[in-house]
C-alpha positions as a Markdown table, in Angstrom:
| # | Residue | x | y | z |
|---|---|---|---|---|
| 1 | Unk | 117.5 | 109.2 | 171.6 |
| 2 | Unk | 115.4 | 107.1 | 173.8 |
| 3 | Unk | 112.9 | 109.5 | 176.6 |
| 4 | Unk | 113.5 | 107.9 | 179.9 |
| 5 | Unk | 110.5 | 105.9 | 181.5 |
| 6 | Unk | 109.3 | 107.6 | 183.9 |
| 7 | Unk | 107.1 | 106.5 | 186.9 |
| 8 | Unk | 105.3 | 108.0 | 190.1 |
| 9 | Unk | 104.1 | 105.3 | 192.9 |
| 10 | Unk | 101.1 | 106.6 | 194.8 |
| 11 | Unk | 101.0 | 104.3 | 198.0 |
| 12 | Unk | 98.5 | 104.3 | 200.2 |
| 13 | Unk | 96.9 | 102.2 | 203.2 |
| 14 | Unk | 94.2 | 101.3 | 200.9 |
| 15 | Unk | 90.4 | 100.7 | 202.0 |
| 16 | Unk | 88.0 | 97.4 | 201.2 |
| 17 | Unk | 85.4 | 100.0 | 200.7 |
| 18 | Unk | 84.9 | 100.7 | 196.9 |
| 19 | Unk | 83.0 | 104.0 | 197.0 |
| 20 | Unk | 85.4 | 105.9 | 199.0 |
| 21 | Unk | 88.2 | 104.2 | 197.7 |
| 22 | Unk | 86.9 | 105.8 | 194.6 |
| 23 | Unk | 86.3 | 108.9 | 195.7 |
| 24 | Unk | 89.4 | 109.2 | 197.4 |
| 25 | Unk | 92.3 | 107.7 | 196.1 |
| 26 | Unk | 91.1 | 107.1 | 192.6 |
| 27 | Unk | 90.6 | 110.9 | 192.0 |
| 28 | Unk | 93.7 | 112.0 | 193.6 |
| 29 | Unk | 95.8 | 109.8 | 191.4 |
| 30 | Unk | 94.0 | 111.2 | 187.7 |
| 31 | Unk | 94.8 | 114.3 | 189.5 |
| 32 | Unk | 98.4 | 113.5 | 189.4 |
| 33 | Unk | 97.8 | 111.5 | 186.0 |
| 34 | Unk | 96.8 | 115.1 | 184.6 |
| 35 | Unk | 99.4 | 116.8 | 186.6 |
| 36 | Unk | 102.2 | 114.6 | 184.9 |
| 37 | Unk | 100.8 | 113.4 | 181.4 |
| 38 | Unk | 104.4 | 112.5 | 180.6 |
| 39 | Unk | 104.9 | 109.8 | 183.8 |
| 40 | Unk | 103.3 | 106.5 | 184.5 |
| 41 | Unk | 101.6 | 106.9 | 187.6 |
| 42 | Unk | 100.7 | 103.5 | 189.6 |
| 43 | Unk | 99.2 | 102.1 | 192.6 |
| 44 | Unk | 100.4 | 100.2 | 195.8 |
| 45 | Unk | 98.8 | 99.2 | 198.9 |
| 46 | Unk | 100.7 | 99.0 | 202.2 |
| 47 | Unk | 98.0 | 97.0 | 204.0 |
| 48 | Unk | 98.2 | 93.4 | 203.0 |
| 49 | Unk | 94.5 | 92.9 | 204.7 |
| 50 | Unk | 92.7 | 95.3 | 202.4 |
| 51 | Unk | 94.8 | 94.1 | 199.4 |
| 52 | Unk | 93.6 | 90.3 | 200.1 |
| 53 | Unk | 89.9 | 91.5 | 200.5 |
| 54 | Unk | 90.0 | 93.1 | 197.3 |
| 55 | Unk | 91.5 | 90.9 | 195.4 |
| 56 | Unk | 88.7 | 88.2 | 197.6 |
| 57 | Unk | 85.8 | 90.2 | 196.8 |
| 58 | Unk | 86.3 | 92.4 | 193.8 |
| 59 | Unk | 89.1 | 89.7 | 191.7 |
| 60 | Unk | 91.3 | 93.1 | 191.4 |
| 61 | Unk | 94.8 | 92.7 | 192.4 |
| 62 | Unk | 96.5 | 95.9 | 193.4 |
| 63 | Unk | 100.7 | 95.2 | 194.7 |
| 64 | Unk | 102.2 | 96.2 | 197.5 |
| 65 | Unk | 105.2 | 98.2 | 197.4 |
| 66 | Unk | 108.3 | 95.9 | 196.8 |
| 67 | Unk | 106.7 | 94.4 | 194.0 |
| 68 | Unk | 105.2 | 97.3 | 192.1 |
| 69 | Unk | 109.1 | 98.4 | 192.5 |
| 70 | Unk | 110.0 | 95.4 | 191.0 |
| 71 | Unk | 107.7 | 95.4 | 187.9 |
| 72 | Unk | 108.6 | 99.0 | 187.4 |
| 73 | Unk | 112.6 | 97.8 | 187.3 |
| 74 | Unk | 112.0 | 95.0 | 185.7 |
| 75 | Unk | 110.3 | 96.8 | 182.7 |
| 76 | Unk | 112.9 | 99.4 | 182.5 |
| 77 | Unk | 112.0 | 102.1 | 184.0 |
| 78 | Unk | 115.0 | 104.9 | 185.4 |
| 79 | Unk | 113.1 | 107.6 | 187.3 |
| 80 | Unk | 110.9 | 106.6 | 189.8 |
| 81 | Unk | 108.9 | 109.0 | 192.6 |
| 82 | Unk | 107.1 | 107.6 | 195.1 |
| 83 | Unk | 104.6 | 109.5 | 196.8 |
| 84 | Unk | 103.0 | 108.4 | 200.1 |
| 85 | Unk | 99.3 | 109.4 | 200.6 |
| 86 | Unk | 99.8 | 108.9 | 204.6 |
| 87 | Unk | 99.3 | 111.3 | 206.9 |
| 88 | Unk | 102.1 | 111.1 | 209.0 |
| 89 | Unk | 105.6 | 109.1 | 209.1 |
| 90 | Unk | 104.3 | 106.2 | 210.9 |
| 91 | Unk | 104.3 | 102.4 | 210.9 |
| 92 | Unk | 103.1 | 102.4 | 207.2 |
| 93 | Unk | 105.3 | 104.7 | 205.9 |
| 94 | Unk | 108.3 | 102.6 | 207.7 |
| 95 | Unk | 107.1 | 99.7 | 205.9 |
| 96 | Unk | 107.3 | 102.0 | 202.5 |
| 97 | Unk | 111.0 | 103.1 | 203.3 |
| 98 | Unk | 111.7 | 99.3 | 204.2 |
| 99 | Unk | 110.7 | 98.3 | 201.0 |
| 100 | Unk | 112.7 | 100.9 | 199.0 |
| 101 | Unk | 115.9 | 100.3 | 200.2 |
| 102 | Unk | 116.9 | 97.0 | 198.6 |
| 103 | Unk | 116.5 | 99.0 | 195.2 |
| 104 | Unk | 118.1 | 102.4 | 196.5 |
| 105 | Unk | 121.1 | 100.3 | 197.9 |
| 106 | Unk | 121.0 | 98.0 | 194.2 |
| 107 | Unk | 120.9 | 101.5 | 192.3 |
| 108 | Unk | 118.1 | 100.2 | 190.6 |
| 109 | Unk | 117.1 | 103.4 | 189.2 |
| 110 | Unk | 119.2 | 106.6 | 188.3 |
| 111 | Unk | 116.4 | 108.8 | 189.8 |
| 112 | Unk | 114.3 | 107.5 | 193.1 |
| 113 | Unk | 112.3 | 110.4 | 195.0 |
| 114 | Unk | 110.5 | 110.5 | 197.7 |
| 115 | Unk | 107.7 | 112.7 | 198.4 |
| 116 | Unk | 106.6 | 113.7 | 201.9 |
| 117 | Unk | 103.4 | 112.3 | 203.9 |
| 118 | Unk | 100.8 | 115.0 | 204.2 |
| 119 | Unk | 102.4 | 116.0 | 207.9 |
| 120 | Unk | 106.1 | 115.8 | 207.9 |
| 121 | Unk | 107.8 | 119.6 | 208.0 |
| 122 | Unk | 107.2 | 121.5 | 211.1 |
| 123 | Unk | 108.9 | 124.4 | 209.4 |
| 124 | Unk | 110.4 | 127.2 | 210.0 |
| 125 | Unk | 108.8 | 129.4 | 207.3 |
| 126 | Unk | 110.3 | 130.0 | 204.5 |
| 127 | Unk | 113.5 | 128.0 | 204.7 |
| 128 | Unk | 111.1 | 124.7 | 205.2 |
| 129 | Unk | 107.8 | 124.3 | 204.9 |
| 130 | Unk | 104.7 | 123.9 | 207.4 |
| 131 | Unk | 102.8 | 120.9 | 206.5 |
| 132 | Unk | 100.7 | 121.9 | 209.9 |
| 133 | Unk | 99.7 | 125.2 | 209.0 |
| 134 | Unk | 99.1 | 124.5 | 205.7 |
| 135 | Unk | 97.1 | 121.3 | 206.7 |
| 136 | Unk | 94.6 | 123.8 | 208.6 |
| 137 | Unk | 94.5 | 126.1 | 205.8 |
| 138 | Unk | 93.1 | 123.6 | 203.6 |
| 139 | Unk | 91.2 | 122.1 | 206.5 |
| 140 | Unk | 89.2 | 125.4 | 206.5 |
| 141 | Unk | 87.8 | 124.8 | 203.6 |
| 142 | Unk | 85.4 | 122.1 | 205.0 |
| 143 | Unk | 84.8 | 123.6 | 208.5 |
| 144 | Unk | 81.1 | 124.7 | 209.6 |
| 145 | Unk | 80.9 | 128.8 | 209.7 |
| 146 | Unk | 82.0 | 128.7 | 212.9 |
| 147 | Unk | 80.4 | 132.7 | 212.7 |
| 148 | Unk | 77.0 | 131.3 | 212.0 |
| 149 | Unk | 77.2 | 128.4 | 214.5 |
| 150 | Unk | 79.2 | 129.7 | 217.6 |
| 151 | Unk | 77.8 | 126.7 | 219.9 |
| 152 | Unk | 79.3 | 124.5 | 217.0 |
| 153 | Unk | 82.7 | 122.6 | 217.6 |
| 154 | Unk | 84.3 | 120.0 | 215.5 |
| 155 | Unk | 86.5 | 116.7 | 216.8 |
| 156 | Unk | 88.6 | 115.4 | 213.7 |
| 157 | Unk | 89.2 | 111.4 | 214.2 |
| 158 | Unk | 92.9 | 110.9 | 213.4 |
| 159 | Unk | 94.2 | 107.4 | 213.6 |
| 160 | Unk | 96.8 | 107.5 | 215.6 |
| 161 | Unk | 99.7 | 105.3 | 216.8 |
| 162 | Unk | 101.9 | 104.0 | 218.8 |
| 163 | Unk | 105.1 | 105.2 | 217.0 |
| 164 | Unk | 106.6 | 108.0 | 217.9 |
| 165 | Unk | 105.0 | 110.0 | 215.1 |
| 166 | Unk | 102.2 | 110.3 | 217.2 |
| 167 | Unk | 103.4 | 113.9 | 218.0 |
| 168 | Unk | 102.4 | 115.1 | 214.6 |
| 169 | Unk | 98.9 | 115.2 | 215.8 |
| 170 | Unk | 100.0 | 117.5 | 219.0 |
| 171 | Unk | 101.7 | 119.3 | 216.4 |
| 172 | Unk | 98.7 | 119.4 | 214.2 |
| 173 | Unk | 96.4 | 120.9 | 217.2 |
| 174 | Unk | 99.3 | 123.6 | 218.0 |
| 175 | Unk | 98.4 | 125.2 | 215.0 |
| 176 | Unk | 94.4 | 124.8 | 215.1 |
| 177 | Unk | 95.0 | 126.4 | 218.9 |
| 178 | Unk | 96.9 | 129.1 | 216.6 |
| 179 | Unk | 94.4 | 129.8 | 214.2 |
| 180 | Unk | 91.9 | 129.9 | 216.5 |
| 181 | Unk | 89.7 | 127.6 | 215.7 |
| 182 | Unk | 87.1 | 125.1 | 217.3 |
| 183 | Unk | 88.2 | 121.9 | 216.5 |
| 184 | Unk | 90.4 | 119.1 | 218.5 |
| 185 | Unk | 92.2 | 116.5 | 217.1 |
| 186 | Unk | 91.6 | 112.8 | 218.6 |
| 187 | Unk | 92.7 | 109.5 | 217.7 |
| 188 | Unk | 91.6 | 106.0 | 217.3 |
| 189 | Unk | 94.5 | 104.1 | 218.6 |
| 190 | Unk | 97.5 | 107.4 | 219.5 |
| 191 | Unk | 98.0 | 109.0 | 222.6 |
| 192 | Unk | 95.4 | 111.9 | 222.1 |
| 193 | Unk | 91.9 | 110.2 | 223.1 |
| 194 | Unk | 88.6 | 110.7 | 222.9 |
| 195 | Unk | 88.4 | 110.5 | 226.4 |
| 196 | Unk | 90.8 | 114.1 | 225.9 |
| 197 | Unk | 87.9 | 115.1 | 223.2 |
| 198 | Unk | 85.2 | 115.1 | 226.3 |
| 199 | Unk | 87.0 | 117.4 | 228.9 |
| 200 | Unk | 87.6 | 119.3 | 225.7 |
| 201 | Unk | 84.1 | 120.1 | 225.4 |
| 202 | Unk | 83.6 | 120.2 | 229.1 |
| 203 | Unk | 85.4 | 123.7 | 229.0 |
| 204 | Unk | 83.7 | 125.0 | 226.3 |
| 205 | Unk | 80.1 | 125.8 | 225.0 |
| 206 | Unk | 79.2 | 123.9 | 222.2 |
| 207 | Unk | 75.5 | 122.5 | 222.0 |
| 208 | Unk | 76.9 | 120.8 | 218.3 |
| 209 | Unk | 79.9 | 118.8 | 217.6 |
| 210 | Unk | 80.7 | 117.7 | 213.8 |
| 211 | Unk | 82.8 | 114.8 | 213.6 |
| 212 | Unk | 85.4 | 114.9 | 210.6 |
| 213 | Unk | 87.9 | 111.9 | 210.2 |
| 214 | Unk | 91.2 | 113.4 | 209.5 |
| 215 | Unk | 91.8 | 110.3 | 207.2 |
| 216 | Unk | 92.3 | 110.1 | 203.4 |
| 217 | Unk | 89.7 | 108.3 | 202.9 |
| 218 | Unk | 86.4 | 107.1 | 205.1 |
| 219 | Unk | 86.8 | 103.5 | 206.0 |
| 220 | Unk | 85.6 | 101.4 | 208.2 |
| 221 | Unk | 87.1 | 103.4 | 211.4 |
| 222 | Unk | 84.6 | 106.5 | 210.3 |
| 223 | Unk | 81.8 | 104.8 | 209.6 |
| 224 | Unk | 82.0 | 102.3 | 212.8 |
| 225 | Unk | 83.9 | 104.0 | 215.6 |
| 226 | Unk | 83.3 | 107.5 | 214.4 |
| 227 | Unk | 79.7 | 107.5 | 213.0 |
| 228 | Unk | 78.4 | 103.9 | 213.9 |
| 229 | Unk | 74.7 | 102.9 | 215.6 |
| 230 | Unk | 76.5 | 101.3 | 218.3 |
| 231 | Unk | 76.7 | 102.6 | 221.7 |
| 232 | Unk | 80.5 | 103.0 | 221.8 |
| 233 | Unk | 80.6 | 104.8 | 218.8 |
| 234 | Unk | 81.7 | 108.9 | 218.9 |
| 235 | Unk | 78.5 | 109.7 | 217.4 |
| 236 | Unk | 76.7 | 107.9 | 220.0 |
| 237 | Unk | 78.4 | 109.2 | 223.5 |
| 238 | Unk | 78.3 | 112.5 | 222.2 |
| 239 | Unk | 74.5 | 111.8 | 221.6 |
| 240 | Unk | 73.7 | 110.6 | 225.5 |
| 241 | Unk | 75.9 | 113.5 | 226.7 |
| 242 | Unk | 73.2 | 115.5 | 225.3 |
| 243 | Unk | 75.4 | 116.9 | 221.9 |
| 244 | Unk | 73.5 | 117.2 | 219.1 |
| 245 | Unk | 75.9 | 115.3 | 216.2 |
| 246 | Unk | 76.4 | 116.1 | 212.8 |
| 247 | Unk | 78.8 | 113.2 | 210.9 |
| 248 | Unk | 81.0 | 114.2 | 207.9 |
| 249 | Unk | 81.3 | 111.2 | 206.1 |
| 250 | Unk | 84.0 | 112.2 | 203.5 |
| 251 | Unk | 88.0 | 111.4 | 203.3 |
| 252 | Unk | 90.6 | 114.3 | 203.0 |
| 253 | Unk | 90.9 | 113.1 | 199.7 |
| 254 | Unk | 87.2 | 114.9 | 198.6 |
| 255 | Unk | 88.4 | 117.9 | 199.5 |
| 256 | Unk | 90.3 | 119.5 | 197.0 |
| 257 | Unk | 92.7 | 121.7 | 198.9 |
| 258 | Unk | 94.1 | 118.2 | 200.0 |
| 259 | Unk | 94.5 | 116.6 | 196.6 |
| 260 | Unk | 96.6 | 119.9 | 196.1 |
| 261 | Unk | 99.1 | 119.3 | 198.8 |
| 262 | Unk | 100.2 | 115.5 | 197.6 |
| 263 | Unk | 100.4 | 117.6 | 194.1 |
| 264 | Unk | 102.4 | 119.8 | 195.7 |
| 265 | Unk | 104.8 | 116.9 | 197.9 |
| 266 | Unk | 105.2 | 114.9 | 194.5 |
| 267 | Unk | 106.5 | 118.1 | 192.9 |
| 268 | Unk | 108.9 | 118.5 | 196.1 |
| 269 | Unk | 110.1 | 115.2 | 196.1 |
| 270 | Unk | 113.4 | 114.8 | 197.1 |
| 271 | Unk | 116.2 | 111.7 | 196.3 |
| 272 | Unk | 115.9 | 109.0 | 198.4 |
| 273 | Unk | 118.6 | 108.4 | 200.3 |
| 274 | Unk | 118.0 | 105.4 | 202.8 |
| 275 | Unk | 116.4 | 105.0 | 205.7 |
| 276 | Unk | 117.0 | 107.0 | 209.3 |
């Protein structure tokens, strides 16, 4: 009797930047390779941008998601999980769901999954998981001793956007408020600024701020608007505000508690069933 093909699509955004690229997403899916020796495990980009540089600068082609879909129908594979490495259920992940349902609707495979974006479940505890809480808890695990450093606060850079799963970052600072712990969440282009970062501050004490991207990987957005030289940069207001600035130059994806929970959301995947 023939195994079943088996296959798990890891999508991401994708960055034009090889060495967190590699250190990111390339380690997350062997982690899943090891995790699941028995299943094919693939790449897709969402972004069409950073799939044209690449393939513009580096000759490496990497599909977006209807056609990895495709080649993975077309070659006969009959279980297939796809596992988003966004953070929340925004524009891109729209885009994922868009182009699963001509092959959900075709019943192009006996078993499509779906696994969860990193922030998704708001709970309740135990009858559905808390993607926010356990966010922070792995979070934690690359947070300054806040004990050693009391005058030290943190600003994580989330992207942000303007669809309405922007709350997932409101959500995501409900529970840092609830653990207690120094750090605000701000975005790049969602409703929670940096602007909101400053008054932040303002109430506190904090001589040091570390920035942190709250991004799987850091691209372009961390090392220019975060961390940049230029004036309008994070690390550079903080700077003529007086701040001394420490830059964490490393995507989600480095930390290991992280790699865990997309482990964890491929495991958890559920059946696809169309879109909302």
């Amino acid at each position: 009797m023939n195994q079943a093909k088996r296959a798990i699509l890891v999508v991401s955004f994708g960055t034009t930047i090889r060495e967190t690229r590699q250190a990111n997403i390339d380690v997350l899916e062997t982690e899943i390779r090891r995790q699941y020796p028995q299943w094919e495990v693939r790449r897709a980009f969402t972004s069409g941008m950073v799939r044209a540089r690449i393939l513009e600068e580096e000759g490496v082609r990497i599909d977006p998601p209807a056609t990895a879909l495709e080649n993975l129908r077309r070659e006969g594979f009959t279980e297939v999980v796809v596992q988003p490495t966004h953070i929340i259920p925004g524009d891109e992940y729209d885009r994922l769901t868009a182009a699963m349902e001509p092959f959900r609707t075709a019943g192009a495979f006996s078993s499509f999954r779906l696994g969860r974006p990193l922030l998704c479940c708001a709970g309740p505890e135990p009858e559905r998981p808390d993607d926010y809480r356990i966010a922070v808890a792995a979070l934690t695990e690359q947070l300054p001793d806040f004990t050693a450093e009391d005058d030290c606060w943190v600003i994580l850079m989330g992207h942000g956007t303007g669809h309405q799963s922007d709350h997932c970052y409101d959500l995501l600072q409900s529970r840092l408020d609830a653990a207690g712990l120094p750090v605000f969440t701000a975005t790049v282009e969602g409703s929670r600024t940096f602007e909101d970062a400053l008054a932040w501050l303002e109430r506190g004490r904090a001589n040091k701020v570390v920035l942190m991207p709250f991004m799987l990987v850091a691209g372009d957005h961390a090392l220019n608007d975060m961390a940049g030289e230029e004036p309008d940069s994070w690390r550079s207001r903080l700077q003529s505000l007086g701040f001394r600035v420490e830059s964490c130059l490393r995507g989600l994806g480095e930390n290991p508690a992280f790699r865990r929970i997309y482990l964890q959301h491929v495991a958890e995947a559920g059946d696809y069933c169309g879109c909302d």
